[in-house]
FIGUGU-398459 format. One record per residue (C-alpha): x, y negated, z; residue in one letter. Coordinates in steps of 0.5 Angstrom, whole numbers, plus 500, padded with zeros to 3 digits. Layout:
BEGIN
XYZa/...
end
This chain:
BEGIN
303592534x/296596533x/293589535x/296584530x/294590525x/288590527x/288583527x/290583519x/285588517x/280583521x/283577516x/283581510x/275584510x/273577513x/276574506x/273579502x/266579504x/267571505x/269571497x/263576495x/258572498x/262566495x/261570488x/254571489x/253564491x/256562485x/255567480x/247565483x/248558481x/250559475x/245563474x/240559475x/243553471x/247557465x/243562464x/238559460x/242556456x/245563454x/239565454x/238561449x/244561444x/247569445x/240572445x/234573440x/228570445x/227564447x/225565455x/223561460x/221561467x/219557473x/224560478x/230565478x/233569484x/240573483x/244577488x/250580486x/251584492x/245588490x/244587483x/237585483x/235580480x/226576480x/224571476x/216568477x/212565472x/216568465x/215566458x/218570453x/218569444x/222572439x/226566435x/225570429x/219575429x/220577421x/227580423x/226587424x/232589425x/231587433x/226588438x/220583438x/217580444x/212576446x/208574452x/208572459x/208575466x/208572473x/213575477x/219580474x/223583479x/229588477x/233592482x/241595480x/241591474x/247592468x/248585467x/253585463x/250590459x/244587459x/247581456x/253584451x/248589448x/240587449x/240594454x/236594460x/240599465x/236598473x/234602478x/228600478x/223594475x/216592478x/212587473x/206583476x/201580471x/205583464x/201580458x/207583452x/206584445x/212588443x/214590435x/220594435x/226594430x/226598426x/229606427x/236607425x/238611419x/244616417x/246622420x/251619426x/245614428x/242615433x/236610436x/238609443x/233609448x/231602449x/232602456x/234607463x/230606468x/229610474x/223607477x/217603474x/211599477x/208595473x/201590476x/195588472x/199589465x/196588457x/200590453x/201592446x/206595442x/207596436x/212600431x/217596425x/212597420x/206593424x/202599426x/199601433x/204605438x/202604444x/196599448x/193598455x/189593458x/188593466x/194597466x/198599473x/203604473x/208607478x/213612476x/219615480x/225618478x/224617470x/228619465x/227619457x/229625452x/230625445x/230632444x/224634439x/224641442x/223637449x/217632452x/219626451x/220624458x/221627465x/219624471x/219626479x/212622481x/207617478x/201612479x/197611472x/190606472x/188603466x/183601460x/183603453x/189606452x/192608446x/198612444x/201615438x/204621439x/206623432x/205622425x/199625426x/195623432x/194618436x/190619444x/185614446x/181614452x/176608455x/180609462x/186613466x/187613473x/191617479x/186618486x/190623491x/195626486x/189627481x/190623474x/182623470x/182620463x/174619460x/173619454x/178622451x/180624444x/186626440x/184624433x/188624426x/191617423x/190619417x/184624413x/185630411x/186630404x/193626406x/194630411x/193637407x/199634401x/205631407x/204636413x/205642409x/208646415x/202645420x/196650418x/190646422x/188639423x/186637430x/180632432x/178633440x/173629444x/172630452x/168626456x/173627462x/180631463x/183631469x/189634472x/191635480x/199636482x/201635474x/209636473x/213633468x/220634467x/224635460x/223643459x/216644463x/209642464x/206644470x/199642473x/195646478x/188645477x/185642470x/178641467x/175638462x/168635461x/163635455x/169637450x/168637442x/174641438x/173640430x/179644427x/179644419x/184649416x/188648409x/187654404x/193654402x/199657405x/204653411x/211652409x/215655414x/220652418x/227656421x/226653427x/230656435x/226658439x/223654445x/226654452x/219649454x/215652458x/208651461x/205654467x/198652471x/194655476x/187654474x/184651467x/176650466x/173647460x/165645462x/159645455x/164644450x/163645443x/168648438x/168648430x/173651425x/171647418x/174649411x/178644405x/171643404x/168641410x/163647411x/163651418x/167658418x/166659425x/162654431x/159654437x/153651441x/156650447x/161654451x/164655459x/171657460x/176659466x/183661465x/187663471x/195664473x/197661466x/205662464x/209661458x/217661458x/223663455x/221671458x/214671455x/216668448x/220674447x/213678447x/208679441x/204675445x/207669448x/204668454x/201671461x/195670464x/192673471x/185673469x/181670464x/172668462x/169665457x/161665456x/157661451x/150660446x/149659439x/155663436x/156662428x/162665424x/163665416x/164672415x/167672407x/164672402x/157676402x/156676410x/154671416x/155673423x/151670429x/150671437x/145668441x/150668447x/156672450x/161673456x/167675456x/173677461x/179680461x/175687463x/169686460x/166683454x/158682453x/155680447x/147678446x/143678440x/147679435x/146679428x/150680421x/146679415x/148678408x/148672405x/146675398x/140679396x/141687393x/141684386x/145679387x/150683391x/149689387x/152683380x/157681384x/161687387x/166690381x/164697384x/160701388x/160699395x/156698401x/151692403x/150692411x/144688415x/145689423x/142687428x/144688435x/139685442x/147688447x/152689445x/157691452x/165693452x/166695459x/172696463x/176693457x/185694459x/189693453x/196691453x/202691448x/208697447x/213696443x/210690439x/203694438x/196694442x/195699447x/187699448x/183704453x/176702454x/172705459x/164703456x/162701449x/154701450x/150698444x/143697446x/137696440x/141696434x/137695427x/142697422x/140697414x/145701409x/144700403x/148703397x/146701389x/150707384x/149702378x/156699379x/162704377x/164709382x/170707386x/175712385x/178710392x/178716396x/172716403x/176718409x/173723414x/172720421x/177724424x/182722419x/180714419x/181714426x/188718425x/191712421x/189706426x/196705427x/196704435x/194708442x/186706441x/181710446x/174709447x/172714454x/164713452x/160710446x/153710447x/148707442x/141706446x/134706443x/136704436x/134704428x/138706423x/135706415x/140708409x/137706402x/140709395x/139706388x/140709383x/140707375x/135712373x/130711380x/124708382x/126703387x/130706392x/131712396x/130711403x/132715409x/130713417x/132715424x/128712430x/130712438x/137713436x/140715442x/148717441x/153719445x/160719443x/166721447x/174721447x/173717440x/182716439x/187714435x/191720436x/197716439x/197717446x/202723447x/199729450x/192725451x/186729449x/184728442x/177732441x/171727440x/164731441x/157727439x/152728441x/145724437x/138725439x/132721434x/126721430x/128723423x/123719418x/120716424x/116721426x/120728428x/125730434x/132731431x/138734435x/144733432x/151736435x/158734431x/165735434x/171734431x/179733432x/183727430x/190731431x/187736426x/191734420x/185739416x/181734418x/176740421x/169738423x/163742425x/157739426x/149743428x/142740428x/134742428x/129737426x/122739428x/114737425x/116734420x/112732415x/113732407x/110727406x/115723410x/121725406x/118723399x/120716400x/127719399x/126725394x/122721389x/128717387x/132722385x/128728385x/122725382x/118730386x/113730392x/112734397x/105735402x/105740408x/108740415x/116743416x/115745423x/122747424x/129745420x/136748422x/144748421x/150750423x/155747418x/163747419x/167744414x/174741412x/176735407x/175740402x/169744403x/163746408x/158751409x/155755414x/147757416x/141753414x/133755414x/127752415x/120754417x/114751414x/106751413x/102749408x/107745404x/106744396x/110740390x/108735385x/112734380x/112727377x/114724370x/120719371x/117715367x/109714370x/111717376x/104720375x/103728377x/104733371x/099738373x/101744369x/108744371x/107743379x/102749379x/107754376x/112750381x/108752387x/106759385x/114760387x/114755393x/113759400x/107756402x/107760409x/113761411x/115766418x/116763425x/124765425x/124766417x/131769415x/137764415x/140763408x/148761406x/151753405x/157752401x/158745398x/165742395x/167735398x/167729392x/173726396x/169719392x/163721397x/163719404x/162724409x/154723410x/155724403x/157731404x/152732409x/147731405x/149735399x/149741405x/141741406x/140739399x/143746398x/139749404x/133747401x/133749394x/135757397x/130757403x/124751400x/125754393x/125761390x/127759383x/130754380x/125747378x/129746372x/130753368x/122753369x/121746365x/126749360x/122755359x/114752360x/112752353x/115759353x/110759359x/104756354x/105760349x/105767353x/098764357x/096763349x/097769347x/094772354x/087769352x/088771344x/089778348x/083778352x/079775347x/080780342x/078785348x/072782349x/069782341x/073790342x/068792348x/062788344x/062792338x/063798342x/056797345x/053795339x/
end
């Protein structure tokens, strides 16, 4: 029994398979002799070959020496082909597929000598009318291609000459919020390459190849199709138009699938980024969040060059030249929910030439500079005024300032900052500037702004995140404060040389239960020519905004002040201010505290506001009161000034030792003295009547 069914099973295979193979013969044969009729008739081309080979058990079929053409190239309702290829062999292939529907559904494909111009037909519309993909193919190789591809309305999406291709496991995607394709491993090789990859941008490079798992591109570039005027009017979501050159790029282990990108090492040559930005607003859409993720070990940028251009074309920020390195880089659903959508390990950057359009009035220039994620140092920078003080002093609608920096280093060290909450954390452990030549000038022609100064404990108070500074030092530095007024000579002018600062603590107030006392510490020359000490607390947890603040000035001098106090005062001093103190402490209302001031052999010219030249009657009476010698520890006198809240801190300052001087430098009031000087005229005539009298008295008596 076992055998005869055996036996059976035996007859029943044997015939099946004799019936395949007779089906594969036959449906070969009729292949090879019906096909190109069918080809003919039931298609939109008109193909020829010189052999044709199909296997049915497989489902693969070859061809040699192919010639394609489209019967009616101005139908763009199909897929336009022409051209030729030596040899086409298709594994897995859907036949029937294939011939109902012009869908080519295989394994795999292999192309030798494709020399293809293809038109595609237009896309579909209405909202249940998706574009199918025009094929599914799992595996490409693709030998010694030229092809050109083009969209229905005639313009460029794709070329490549010498083009090899060797793609493993693809698989195509339509989901705009995906890349467009998903592949295990690939092979690249050719020449001019073109893609248009958007309505915006096409990429081009003059050759790609694959060597040992490494993709190289030379001579790339992702360039706008259309110029900017065009893009500003019909691509009102997008803020910046893109234009980037490279000499070469190239990827080591990229990966390619549907929701990621990923690659170990990348670097790019010689780059040229050119971004231009529209001044209007960007039309915002409401889109989902993104599940595409991109990670990479290692991205290095060698001598780029990068601009930001205006609507007009003109530079707001450009560099010369630039390295950069970014390490441990990653972007996924996770990091998208943070305030910055990304992580990285580490990170360096270092250039020359640095240009930025800083507004209206400024421009902002380095030399050079580094920076990493700890520690960032900056060289020669430079802020300067784009305008001249009276230009800037027509153009501003109120009383402000204008500022002229310079500085040879500028060094953040030991830099951590992260986000909390949705809010920056920053501690830096060092700020150090270097040489910095600073020029504050303030003109009191403009209406005074009504909006209130902020002390600096108060100003720092409003930073609205944890802000700490441990140290900042200002190192062998210059700072000039000049002030014009409407009634004065050319401006008033106040200077400290080797200015050498050192602030601790400097916060925010928003660390809980961190120490929030910041005490300076300032050593100069004041004028350029006297040793000057200055000590300044303050707490920015006080709400009261209470300030000390205690200095000496030594060997100053007077004719070093008169720069500042002829403006105003329309006086001029000559002599030497041996020693100069104060001890002040104050509040967001009010100062005073200690003041005195030893000098020797001081005298004060007052001037005419119009000639400037001495009056010399009015300065003799003036230095009759004037203590010309005063004593080595003289007697400290009392300071109290009321804060203009529409004044700066300085401001205040300044009105304390103005207030010490007229106590201390000068016993009676200048200005009571000028209204009483005809008094004083007409006292010293009748004096000289008196004496006058006297004298022809004595004569007669002798006679």
């Amino acid at each position: 029994m076992l055998k005869k069914l055996l036996k059976i099973t035996a007859i029943v295979l044997g015939s099946v398979l004799i019936l395949i193979v007779l089906l594969n013969i036959g449906f070969s044969l009729w292949l090879k002799y019906k096909l190109p009729d069918y080809l003919k008739t039931k298609t939109p081309y008109e193909i020829t070959y010189e052999s044709l080979n199909v296997e049915i058990l497989s489902g693969s079929i070859s061809a040699n020496q192919i010639k394609i053409k489209t019967k009616q190239p101005n139908n763009l309702e199909t897929i336009a082909l022409d051209g030729s290829l030596d040899n086409l062999n298709i594994s897995r292939l859907s036949i029937i597929e294939f011939l109902r529907n012009n869908q080519i559904e295989a394994n795999s494909i292999k192309l030798i000598n494709p020399n293809l111009k293809v038109r595609l037909a237009n896309p579909r519309t209405g909202k249940n009318k998706k574009n199918p993909n025009p094929f599914t193919i799992k595996n490409i190789e693709i030998k010694k291609g030229n092809i050109e591809v083009y969209k229905s309305e005639n313009t460029k999406f794709f070329s490549a000459s010498n083009f090899d291709l060797d793609v493993k496991n693809l698989s195509l995607n339509q989901n705009p919020d995906e890349l467009p394709f998903a592949l295990d491993g690939y092979k690249i090789s050719a020449n001019q390459f073109y893609a248009q990859i958007s309505d915006v941008y096409s990429l081009n490079s003059s050759e790609l190849k694959t060597v040992n798992g490494e993709l190289t591109i030379n001579d790339f570039e992702l360039k706008p199709l259309i110029d900017f005027k065009n893009w500003e009017q019909n691509f009102k979501t997008q803020k910046t138009l893109y234009d980037i050159k490279s000499k070469s790029i190239s990827f080591n282990d990229l990966i390619f699938n549907k929701t990621k990108l990923s690659f170990k090492n990348a670097q790019v040559i010689d780059p040229i980024f050119i971004l231009q930005n529209r001044d209007s607003k960007i039309v915002r859409q409401n889109k989902e969040k993104s599940n595409f993720n991109i990670d990479f070990e290692n991205f290095d940028i060698k001598n780029g060059q990068f601009s930001i251009l205006r609507p007009n074309g003109k530079k707001s920020l450009s560099l010369a030249k630039f390295d950069a390195n970014l390490k441990g880089f990653l972007m996924d659903e996770e990091t998208s929910k943070n305030k910055i959508p990304f992580t990285y390990k580490d990170y360096k950057v270092s250039g020359n030439q640095f240009f930025y359009d800083a507004g209206k009035y400024y421009n902002m220039d380095l030399s050079s500079f580094e920076m990493t994620s700890q520690n960032i140092d900056l060289k020669n920078f430079k802020l300067k005024p784009k305008v001249s003080r009276a230009e800037f002093v027509r153009m501003i609608p109120m009383e402000n300032d204008l500022f002229d920096i310079s500085a040879n280093r500028v060094q953040l060290l030991g830099l951590n900052w992260k986000f909390e909450n949705d809010k920056p954390n920053i501690n830096l452990k060092n700020a150090k500037l270097t040489n910095v030549d600073a020029n504050i000038f303030r003109s009191k022609i403009p209406k005074d702004n009504p909006k209130e100064k902020l002390l600096y404990s108060k100003l720092l108070r409003t930073i609205k995140f944890p802000l700490i500074i441990e140290n900042l030092n200002l190192i062998q530095s210059k700072l000039v404060y000049e002030e014009d007024t409407p009634d004065s000579h050319g401006p008033g002018k106040v200077i400290f040389t080797n200015f050498n600062m050192d602030v601790k603590n400097l916060n925010s107030n928003k660390q809980k239960g961190g120490n929030t006392k910041v005490p300076i510490m300032i050593n100069c020359k004041f004028m350029d020519v006297s040793p000057m000490k200055v000590n300044w607390n303050f707490n920015t947890a006080d709400m009261r905004d209470n300030f000390t603040i205690g200095g000496s000035i030594h060997n100053l001098p007077a004719v070093d002040i008169n720069p500042f106090i002829k403006p105003y005062l329309n006086v001029s001093a000559t002599g030497t201010i041996t020693s100069l103190n104060f001890d002040f402490k104050g509040n967001n209302d009010i100062m005073n505290g200690k003041f005195r001031i030893a000098h020797k052999d001081l005298k004060v010219s007052l001037l005419d506001k119009k000639t400037r030249e001495k009056k010399k009657f009015l300065s003799a009476v003036v230095n009759l009161v004037v203590r010309k010698d005063s004593k080595q520890f003289p007697e400290s006198v009392d300071v109290y000034v009321e804060r203009n809240k529409e004044r700066s801190f300085f401001n205040l300052f300044w009105k304390g030792i103005e207030d010490g001087l007229k106590k201390t430098l000068i016993s009676i009031n200048v200005d009571k003295v000028k209204e009483n000087v005809e008094d004083v005229k007409e006292t010293v005539k009748e004096t000289k009547k008196k004496i006058k009298e006297a004298k022809n008295n004595i004569a007669e008596k002798k006679k």
